[in-house]
Structure formats: structure tokens, C-alpha cells
C-alpha positions as CSV (number, residue, x, y, z in Angstrom):
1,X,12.4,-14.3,15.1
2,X,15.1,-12.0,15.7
3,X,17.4,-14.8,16.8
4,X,17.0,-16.9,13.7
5,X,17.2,-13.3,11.4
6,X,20.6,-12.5,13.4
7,X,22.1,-16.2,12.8
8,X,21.3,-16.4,9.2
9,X,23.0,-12.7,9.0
10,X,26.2,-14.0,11.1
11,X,26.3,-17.3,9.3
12,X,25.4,-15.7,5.9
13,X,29.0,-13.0,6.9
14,X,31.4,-15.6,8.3
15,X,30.7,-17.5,4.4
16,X,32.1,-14.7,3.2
17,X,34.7,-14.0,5.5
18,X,35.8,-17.7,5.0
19,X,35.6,-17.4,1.2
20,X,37.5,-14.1,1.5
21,X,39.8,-15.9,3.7
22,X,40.6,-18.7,1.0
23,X,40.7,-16.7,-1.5
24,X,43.4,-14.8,0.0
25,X,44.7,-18.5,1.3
26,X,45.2,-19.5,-2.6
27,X,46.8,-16.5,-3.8
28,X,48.9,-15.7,-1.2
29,X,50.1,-19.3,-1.1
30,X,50.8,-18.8,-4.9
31,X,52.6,-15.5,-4.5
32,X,54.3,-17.1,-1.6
33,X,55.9,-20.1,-3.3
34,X,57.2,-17.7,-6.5
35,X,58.9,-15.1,-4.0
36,X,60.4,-17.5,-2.1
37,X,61.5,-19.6,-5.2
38,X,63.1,-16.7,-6.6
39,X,65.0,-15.7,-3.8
40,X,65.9,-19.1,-3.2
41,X,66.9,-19.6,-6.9
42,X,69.0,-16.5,-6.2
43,X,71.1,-17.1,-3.4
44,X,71.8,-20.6,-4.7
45,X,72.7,-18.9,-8.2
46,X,75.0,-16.7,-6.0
47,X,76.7,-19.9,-4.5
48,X,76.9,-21.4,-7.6
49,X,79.0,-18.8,-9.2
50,X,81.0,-18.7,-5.8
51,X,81.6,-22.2,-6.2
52,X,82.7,-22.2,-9.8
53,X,85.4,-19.5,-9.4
54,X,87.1,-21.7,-6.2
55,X,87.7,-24.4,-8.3
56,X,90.3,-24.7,-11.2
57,X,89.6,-28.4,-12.4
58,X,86.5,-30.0,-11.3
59,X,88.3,-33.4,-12.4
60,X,90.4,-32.9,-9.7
61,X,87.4,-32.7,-6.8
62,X,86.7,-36.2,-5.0
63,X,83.8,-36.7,-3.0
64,X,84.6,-35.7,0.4
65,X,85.4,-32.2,-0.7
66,X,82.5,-32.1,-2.6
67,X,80.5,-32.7,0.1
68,X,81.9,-30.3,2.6
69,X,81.5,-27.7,0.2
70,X,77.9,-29.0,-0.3
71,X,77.8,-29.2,3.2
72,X,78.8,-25.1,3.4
73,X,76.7,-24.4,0.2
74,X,73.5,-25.7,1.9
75,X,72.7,-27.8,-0.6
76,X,73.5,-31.1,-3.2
77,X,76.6,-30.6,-5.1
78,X,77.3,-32.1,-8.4
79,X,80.0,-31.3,-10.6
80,X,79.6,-31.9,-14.2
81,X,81.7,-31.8,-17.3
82,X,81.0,-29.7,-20.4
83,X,80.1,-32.7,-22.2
84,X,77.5,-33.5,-19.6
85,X,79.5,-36.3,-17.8
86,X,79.3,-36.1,-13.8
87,X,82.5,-35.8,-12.4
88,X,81.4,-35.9,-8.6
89,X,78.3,-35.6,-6.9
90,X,78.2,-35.0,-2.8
91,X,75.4,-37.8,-2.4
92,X,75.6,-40.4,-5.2
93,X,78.3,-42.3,-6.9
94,X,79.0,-40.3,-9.9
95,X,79.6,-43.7,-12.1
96,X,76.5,-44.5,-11.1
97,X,75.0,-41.3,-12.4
98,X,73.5,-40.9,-16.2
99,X,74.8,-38.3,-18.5
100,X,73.4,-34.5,-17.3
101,X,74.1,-32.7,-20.8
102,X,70.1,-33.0,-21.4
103,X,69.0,-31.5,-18.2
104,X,67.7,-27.8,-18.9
105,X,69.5,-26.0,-16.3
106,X,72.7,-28.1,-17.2
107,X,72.1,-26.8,-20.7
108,X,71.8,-23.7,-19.8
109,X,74.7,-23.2,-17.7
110,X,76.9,-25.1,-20.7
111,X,75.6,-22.3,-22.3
112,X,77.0,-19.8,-20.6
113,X,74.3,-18.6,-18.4
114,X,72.7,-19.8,-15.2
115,X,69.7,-21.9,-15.1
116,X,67.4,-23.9,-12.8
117,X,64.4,-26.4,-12.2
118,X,62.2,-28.5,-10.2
119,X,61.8,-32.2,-10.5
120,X,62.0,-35.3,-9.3
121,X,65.4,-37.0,-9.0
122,X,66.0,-39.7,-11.1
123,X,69.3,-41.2,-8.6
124,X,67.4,-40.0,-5.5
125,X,64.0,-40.3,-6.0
126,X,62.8,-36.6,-5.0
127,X,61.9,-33.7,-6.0
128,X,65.1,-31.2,-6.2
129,X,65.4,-27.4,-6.6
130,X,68.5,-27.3,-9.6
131,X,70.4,-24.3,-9.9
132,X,73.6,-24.6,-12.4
133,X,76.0,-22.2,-13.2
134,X,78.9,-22.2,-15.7
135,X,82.3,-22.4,-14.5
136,X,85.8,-23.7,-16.0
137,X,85.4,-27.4,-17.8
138,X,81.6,-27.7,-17.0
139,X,79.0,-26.5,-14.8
140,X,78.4,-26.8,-10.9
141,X,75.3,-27.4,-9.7
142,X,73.7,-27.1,-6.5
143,X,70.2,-29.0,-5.7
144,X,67.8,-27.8,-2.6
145,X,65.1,-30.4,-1.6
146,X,61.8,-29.3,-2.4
147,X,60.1,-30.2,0.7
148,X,62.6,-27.7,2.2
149,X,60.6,-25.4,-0.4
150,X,57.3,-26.6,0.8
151,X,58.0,-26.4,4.5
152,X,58.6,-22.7,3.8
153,X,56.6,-22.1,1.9
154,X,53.3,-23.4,4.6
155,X,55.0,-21.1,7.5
156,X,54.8,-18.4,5.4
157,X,50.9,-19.6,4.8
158,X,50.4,-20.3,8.2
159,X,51.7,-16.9,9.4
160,X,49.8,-15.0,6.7
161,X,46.7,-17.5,7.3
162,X,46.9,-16.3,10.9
163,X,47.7,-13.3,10.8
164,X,44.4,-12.8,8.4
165,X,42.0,-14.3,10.6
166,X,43.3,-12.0,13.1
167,X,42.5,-9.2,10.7
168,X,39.0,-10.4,10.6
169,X,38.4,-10.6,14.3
170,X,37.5,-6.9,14.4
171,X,35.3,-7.0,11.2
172,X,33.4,-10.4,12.5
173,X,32.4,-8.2,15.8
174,X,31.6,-5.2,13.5
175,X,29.4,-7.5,11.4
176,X,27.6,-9.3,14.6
177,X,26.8,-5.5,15.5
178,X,25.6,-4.8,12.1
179,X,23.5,-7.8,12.3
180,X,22.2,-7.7,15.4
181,X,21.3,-4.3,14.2
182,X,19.8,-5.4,11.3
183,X,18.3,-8.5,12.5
184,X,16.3,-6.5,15.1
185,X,15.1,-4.0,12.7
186,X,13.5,-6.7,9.9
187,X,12.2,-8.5,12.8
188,X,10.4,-5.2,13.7
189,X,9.4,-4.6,10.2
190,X,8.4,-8.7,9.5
191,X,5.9,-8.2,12.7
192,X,4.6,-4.8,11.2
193,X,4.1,-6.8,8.0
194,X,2.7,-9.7,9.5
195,X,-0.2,-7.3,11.4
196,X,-1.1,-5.6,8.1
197,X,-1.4,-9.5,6.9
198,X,-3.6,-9.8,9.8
199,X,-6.2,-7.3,9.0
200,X,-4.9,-4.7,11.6
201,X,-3.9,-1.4,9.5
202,X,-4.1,0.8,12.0
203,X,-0.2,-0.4,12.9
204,X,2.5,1.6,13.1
205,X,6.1,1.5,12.7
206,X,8.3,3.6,14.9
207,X,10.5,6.0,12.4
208,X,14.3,6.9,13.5
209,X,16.6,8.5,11.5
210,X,17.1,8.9,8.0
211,X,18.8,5.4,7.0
212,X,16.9,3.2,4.8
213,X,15.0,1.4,7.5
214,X,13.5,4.7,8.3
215,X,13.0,5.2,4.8
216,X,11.0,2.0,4.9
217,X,9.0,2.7,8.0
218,X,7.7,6.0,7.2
219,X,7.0,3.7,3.5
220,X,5.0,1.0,5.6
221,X,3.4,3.5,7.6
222,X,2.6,5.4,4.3
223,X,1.1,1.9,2.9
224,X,-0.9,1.2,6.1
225,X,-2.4,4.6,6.5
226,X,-3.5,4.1,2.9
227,X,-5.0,0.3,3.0
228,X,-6.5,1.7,6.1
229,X,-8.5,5.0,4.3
230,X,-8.9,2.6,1.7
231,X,-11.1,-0.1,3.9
232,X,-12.7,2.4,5.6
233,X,-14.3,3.9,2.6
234,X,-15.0,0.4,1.7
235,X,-16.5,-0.5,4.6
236,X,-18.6,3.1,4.2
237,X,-19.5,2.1,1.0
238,X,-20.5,-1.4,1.4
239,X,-22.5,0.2,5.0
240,X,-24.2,2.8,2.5
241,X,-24.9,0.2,-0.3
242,X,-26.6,-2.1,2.5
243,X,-28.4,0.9,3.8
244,X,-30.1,2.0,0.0
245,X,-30.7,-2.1,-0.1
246,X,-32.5,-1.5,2.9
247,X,-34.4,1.2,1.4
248,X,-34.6,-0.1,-2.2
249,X,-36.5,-3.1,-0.7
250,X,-38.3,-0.6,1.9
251,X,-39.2,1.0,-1.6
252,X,-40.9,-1.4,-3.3
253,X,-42.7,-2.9,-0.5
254,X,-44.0,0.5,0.1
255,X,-44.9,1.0,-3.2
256,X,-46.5,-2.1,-3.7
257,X,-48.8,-1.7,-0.6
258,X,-49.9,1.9,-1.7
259,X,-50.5,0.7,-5.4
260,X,-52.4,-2.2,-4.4
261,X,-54.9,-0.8,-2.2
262,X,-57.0,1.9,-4.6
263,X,-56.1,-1.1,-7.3
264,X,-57.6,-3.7,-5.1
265,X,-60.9,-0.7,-4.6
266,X,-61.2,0.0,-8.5
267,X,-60.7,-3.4,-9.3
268,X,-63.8,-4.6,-6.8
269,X,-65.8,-1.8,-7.8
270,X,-65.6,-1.8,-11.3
271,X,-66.3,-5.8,-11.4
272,X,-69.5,-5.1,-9.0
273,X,-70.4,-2.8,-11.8
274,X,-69.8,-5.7,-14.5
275,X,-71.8,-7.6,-12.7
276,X,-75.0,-5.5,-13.0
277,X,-74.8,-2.8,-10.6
278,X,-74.0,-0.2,-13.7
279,X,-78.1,0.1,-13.9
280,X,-78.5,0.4,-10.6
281,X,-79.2,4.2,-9.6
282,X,-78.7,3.6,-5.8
283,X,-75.2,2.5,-6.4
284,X,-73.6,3.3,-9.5
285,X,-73.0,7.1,-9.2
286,X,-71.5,6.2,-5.3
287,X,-68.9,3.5,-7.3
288,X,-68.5,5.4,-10.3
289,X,-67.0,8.2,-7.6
290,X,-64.8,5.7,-5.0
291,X,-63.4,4.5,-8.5
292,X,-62.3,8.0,-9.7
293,X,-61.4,9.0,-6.1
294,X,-58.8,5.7,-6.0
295,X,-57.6,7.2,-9.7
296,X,-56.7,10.0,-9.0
297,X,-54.9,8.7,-5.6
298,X,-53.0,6.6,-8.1
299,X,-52.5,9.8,-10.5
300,X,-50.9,11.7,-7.6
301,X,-48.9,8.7,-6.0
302,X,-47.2,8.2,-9.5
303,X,-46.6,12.1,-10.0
304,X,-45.3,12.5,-6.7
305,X,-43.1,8.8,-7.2
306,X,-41.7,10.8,-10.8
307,X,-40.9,14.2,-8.7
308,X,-39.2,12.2,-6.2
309,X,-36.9,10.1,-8.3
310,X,-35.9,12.8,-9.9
311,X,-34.8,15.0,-7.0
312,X,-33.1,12.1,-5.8
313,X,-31.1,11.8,-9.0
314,X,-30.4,15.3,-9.4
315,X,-32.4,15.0,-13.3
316,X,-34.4,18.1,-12.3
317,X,-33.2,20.7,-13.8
318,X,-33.7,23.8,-11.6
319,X,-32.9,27.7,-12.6
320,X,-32.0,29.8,-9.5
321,X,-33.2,33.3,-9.6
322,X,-33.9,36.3,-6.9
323,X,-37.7,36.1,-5.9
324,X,-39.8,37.9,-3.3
325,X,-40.1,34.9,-0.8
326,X,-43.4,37.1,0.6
327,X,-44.4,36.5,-2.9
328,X,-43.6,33.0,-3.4
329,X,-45.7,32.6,0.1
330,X,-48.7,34.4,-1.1
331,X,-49.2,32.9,-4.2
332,X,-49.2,29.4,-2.3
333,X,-51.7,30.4,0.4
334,X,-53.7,31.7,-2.4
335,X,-53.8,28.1,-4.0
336,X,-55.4,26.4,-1.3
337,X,-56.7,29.2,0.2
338,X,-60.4,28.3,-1.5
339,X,-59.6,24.1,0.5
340,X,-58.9,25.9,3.7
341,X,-62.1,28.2,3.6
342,X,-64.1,24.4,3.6
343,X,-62.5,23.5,6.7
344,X,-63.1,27.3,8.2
345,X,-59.4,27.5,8.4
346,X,-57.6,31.2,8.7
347,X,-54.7,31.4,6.8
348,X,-52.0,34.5,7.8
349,X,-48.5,35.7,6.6
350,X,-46.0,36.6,9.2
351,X,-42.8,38.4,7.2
352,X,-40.3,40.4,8.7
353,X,-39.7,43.3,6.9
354,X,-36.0,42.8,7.0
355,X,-36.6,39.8,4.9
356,X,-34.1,40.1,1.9
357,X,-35.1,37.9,-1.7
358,X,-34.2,34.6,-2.0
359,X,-32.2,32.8,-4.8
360,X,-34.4,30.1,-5.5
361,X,-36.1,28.3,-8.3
362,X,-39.7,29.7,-8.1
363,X,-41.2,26.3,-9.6
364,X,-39.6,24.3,-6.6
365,X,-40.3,26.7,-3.7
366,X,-43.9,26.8,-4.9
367,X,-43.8,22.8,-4.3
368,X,-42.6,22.8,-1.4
369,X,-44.9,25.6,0.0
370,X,-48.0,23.9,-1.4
371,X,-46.6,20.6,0.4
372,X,-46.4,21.8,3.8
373,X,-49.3,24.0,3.4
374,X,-51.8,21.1,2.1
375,X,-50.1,19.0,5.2
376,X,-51.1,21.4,7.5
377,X,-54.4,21.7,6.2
378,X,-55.0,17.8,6.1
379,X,-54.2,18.2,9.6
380,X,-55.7,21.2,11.4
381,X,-59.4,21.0,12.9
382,X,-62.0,22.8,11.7
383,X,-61.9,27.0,12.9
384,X,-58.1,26.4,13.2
385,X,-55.2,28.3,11.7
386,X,-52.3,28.3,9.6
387,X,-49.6,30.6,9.6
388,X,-47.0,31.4,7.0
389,X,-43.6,33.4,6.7
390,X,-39.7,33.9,6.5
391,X,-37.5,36.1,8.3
392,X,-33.2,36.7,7.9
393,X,-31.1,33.5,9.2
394,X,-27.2,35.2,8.1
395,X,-26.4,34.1,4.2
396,X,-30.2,32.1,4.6
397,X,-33.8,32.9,4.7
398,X,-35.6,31.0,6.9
399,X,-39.1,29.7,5.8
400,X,-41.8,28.6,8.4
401,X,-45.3,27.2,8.6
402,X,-46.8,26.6,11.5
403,X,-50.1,25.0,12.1
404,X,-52.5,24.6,15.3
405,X,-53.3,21.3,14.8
406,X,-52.8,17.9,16.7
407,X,-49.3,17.9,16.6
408,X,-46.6,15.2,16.4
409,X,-45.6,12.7,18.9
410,X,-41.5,13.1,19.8
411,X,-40.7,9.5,18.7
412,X,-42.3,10.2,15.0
413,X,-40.3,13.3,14.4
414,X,-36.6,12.0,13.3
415,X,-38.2,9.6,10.8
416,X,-40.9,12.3,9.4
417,X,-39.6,13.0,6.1
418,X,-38.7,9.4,5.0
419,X,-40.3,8.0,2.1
420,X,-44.2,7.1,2.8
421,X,-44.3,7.3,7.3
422,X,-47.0,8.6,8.0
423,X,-47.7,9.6,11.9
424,X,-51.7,8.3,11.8
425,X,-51.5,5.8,8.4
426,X,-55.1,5.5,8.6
427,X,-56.2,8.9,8.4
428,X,-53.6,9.6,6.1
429,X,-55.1,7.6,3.3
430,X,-58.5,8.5,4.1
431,X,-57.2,12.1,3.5
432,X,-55.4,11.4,0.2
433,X,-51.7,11.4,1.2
434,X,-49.0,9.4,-0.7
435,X,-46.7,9.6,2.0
436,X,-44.4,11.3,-0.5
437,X,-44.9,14.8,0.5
438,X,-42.3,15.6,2.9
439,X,-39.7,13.9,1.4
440,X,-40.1,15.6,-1.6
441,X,-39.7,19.0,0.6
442,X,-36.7,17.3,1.9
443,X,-34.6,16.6,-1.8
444,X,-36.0,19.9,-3.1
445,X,-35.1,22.0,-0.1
446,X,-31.1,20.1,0.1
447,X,-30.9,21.0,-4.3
448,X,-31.2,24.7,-2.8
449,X,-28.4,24.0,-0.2
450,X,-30.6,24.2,2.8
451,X,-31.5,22.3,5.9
452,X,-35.5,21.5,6.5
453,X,-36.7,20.6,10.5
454,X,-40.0,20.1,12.2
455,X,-40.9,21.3,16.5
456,X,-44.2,19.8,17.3
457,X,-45.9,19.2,20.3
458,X,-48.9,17.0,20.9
459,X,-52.1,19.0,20.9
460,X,-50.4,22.5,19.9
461,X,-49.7,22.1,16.5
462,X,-46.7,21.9,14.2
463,X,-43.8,24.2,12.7
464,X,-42.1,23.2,9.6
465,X,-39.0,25.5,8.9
466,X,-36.6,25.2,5.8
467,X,-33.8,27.6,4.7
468,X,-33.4,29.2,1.4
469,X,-30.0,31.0,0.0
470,X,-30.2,35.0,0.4
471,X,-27.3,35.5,-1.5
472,X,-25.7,33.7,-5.2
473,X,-22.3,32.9,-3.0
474,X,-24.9,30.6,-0.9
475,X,-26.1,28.4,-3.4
476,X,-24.5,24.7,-4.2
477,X,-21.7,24.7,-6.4
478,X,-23.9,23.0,-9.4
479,X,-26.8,25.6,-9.7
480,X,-28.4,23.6,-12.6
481,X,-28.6,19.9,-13.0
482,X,-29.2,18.9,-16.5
483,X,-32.4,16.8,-16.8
């Protein structure tokens, strides 16, 4: 690649070395033939007059005189008369010759003044140089060949030509330099491009200096680092978008499976009903309650589906306050306090006295107490107990509820607040649960700007902790989302 770059460079300079070099070539040729012309026309004019004052009657000149002076002039002497005969001419037989009184530099020098031109002879049959000047009786004239002219004129061309080229010699190895220089870099820059091309943005180009090839690598580089955030975040995105499709369709399978079991139960009872078992005293009351106890699983799956979407979409609006978090705990235990007493389970506070309030909305934190404590009641034996209370974590509270029940094997713990697992599904459904609970914990604890974890360990119970903000500084940055 770098060769081809470097001879379309080298090629693409010669061309304009070569058109620079016939330019010069035409004009120089031009200006050439004028200065030499002029000078020529000169020292012919300066023979001329020379001529003219040696000689007292051109009449009188015959032609071997005439051409030794032509011979001494340099040049093709013809004598003419001031009528415009020719009198003697050192080439031609001047009978032979047509009247001159027409020819411009004749005319001229009849005139009075010197004159020449070029054109072709009409005796000889080439092209003359025709310098006349005036002198007694006439004019004398003296005629240089023209190819004489032209020879001339191509040394000086060939000399100037050459000595041009020569000129360029150091310019053509500057400009292979340059090239090569140049070459090498766009080849860099063309592989850099073709990388990109391919997919591969975390290329580089290696910047040096300040010239504009730097200027365009730190450019590409620039370019590349941003393509390179830019399908990153895609690739996040479309990862994250796959991931909510996962749980979207997760979702609604769940969904559908909790709906259609108590519908599936109300539906069968209510037709064996129908069907006549309405008057029958053994079995009516007994169906009348499995169909209100699979409504109001239904009532509390679609209240705790409502709570849950809109944590997740941030529509519930909450209003942070300072509250007594020994408070907030008490007023919990004491609403299942009278479901705990069935199961002869104790129920105890454990605050530290340090304890400082809690910024909090007192709605939420009530929730998410009540959650975790009906959990732990669902799952504690009989004569168990349940303990509740917070103590100082820096900027946080930390809220805890620990239970001495069967505990939680290892493996179930990193997926225990997704959206309906349940550890034993069986005995959670024969217990009420939506599967719901925790998760709801989960989105209403993270609107507070806290974290929530679970230790467990099989056969000795369960500890739920989650974090509230003990100071206005801690709390997210939106403290109220508009519902």
C-alpha cells in the first residue's frame, strides 16, 4: 500500500515538474528568440550604417566587392537604389532581381530610418532576417538566414532546458522525501481506517508532533474512542433490553401461573356449587370459604402487582421526613403482633440507644417492616421468635429482622428478592404468599437510597437487614417522584 501511495505521489510531482518545465520551455523559447532577434537586428543595423558611410555611389559597387563586404558583414548584401531598383546583390544577379521599393524595411530605410523583417526570399527561396539602412542614392541592406536565427535560438533552449532540469534535480529528491513521508503516513492512517471499517475501535494511531497528520491522528483517535463508548453503551443497552425481555416474558409467565391457580379453584368450586352443591350443608360453607380464601389471594396478588409497578416506575410518590425508626418498628410488630400470638411466637425489639431518626417516608418503611415481619412469621415454628431493631451504620441506619426459623439454603439467597422465587413454592402458596413481598422491600428500600441483604443458615433462622438515610444529605437526589 505504501508503495503504490508513494508512486502515485512521485508520479503525481514529476507531472508537475514536467508541466513547470514546459511552461518554462515555451516562454523562455519566446523570450529567447525576441532577445536574440533584437540584438541581432542591432548589430546588423550597426553594419548597415557602417556600410552605408564606406560607400559614395552604390552604382559604382560590382558584385565581387559586394560580396567581400558581405563576406566581412556576416551576412547577404544588396545594394538598392532610392527608387527601389537593385543595383548589386552578393548572391543573385541583380537583373534578375524584382524591384525592392515595396519591401517594408526598404521603405523604411528610403525613409530615412532603419528597418527590418523576416520572410521568405522570393530569389532564394528562404527565410531571411532584413535589416536596411539609408545611405547616399538608396539603401544597403544586409540579410541573416533565419535558420542561423533558429540554431541560436535552440542552444540557447537547450542550455536553459538543461540547465532547468538540473534545477529540479534537488527539488525531485526533496519531493520523493516528502512523499515517501507522506506516503507512509496515509498508509498508516488508510490501515487505521480500514480497522475502524472492520469493527475493531479499540485502534489506535500513534500521535507525533504537531503537523497536520498529528492533527489527524489524535482526530481518528478522538473518533474511535467515541464509536467505541458509543457501541459499548449500545451493546449495554441492547444486553439490558434482552435482559427486561427476559424478565418481561419471566413476568407474565409468572403472572399467569399465580392468576390461574385460585382462578382455576373459584372457577371449579363455584360450578360444583351450580351444579347443586349450594344446598348441600356438608359442603357449601367449606366451598363458600376455599372460594373467598382464592379472592382474597387474588386481592393481594393484584395490590402487591400495583405497589410493585409503581416502585419500579418511580410513580410512587413518597415524602421524606425524620421519624423515630423505634417507632416505625413498634407500630409494625404491633400489627401482626395479634397473627404471631396464634403461632405462640415472641416478638422483641433490639434498639441501640445511639440510634439517631431516620429520613424516611413513614408509609413505605411501614411496608417494608410489615413485609419482612409477616415473612418471618409465615416462616418461624410454633414457640419461636422474632426479633426486631436498628442500630448507627455512618450517614445510615441499619434495620434488622431476624427470625429463628428454618432458614435459607445458600444457593436461594442471590435470587431471593426477584419477582415471585420462592425458596419452598409449595408451602408458600399454602401460606398465602404472592411471591411479591421481597421485591417490593427491595424497590422501596433502593427509592430511600439504601442497600437491603439477607444471612441465613439452614435450621437457624434468617436476618433481613436494610439501610435507611440518618441524615437529609443522605437521601437520593429526587426526594419525591411525582405519581
Amino acid at each position: 500500500m505504501t508503495g503504490r501511495i508513494f508512486l502515485k505521489l512521485i508520479a503525481g510531482v514529476l507531472g508537475l515538474l514536467l508541466l513547470a518545465l514546459l511552461t518554462v520551455d515555451y516562454f523562455t523559447t519566446r523570450v529567447a528568440k525576441q532577445v536574440y532577434i533584437d540584438s541581432l537586428v542591432r548589430q546588423a543595423t550597426d553594419k548597415a550604417r557602417t556600410l552605408a558611410l564606406l560607400l559614395d555611389d552604390i552604382g559604382a559597387v560590382g558584385q565581387p566587392a559586394a560580396r567581400a563586404m558581405a563576406a566581412a558583414a556576416g551576412g547577404r548584401l544588396t545594394l538598392v537604389r532610392s527608387d527601389g531598383r537593385v543595383t548589386v546583390d552578393s548572391e543573385a544577379d541583380a537583373a534578375q532581381m524584382e524591384n525592392h521599393a515595396a519591401r517594408p524595411e526598404i521603405r523604411q530605410a528610403l525613409a530615412g530610418e532603419p528597418g527590418w523583417a523576416i520572410r521568405r526570399s522570393g530569389t532564394l527561396g528562404i527565410p531571411f532576417l532584413y535589416v536596411a539602412a539609408p545611405c547616399r542614392g538608396g539603401a544597403v541592406r544586409l540579410a541573416v538566414p533565419y535558420a542561423q536565427v533558429e540554431t541560436q535560438v535552440a542552444q540557447i533552449r537547450a542550455k536553459i532546458l538543461i540547465s532547468t532540469a538540473l534545477a529540479f534535480v534537488p527539488a525531485i529528491l526533496v519531493a520523493a522525501l516528502l512523499a515517501r513521508w507522506i506516503s507512509r503516513h496515509f498508509a498508516t492512517i488508510m490501515a487505521h481506517a480500514g480497522e475502524l471499517a472492520g469493527g475493531n475501535f479499540r485502534a489506535r494511531l500513534a500521535v507525533t508532533g504537531g503537523s497536520e497528520f498529528g492533527q489527524l491522528s489524535r482526530t481518528l483517535n478522538d473518533t474511535a474512542a467515541n464509536l467505541q463508548r458509543t457501541v459499548e453503551q449500545l451493546q449495554l443497552e441492547h444486553s439490558e433490553l434482552e435482559r427486561l425481555e427476559r424478565i418481561r416474558k419471566d413476568f407474565v409467565i409468572n403472572v399467569s401461573h399465580e392468576l390461574r391457580t385460585p382462578l382455576a379453584s373459584i372457577q371449579g368450586y363455584t360450578e360444583t356449587l351450580l351444579d347443586g352443591a349450594l344446598a348441600d350443608p356438608q359442603y357449601n360453607m367449606r366451598f363458600l370459604g376455599i372460594i373467598r380464601h382464592n379472592a382474597e389471594r387474588l386481592a393481594r396478588l393484584t395490590e402487591d402487582l400495583l405497589t410493585l409497578s409503581r416502585v419500579e416506575q418511580k410513580r410512587q410518590k413518597l415524602e421524606f421526613e425524620p421519624h423515630s425508626i423505634g417507632g416505625l418498628i413498634e407500630e409494625s410488630m404491633d400489627l401482626v403482633r395479634p397473627i404471631a400470638a396464634k403461632s405462640s411466637i415472641r416478638l422483641e425489639t433490639e434498639l441501640d440507644a445511639a440510634t439517631p431518626e431516620v429520613w424516611c417516608d413513614g408509609e413505605a418503611v411501614s411496608q417494608i417492616l410489615s413485609n419482612l415481619l409477616d415473612n418471618a412469621i409465615k416462616y418461624t415454628p410454633a414457640g419461636g421468635s422474632i426479633v426486631a431493631g436498628a442500630y448507627p451504620a455512618g450517614r445510615f441506619v441499619e434495620v434488622f429482622v431476624r427470625d429463628s426459623g428454618a432458614g435459607i439454603p445458600a444457593e436461594d439467597l442471590p435470587r431471593l428478592f426477584e419477582r415471585f422465587y420462592r425458596v419452598d413454592k409449595a408451602r408458600s402458596r399454602e401460606l398465602g404468599g404472592t411471591g411479591l413481598g421481597l421485591s417490593i422491600v427491595k424497590h422501596l428500600v433502593g427509592a430511600h437510597n439504601g442497600t437491603v441483604r439477607v444471612e441465613s443458615r439452614v435450621q437457624e433462622g434468617s436476618t433481613f437487614f436494610f439501610t435507611l438515610p440518618a441524615e437529609e444529605a443522605a437521601l437520593p437526589k429526587e426526594t419525591a417522584v411525582a405519581g
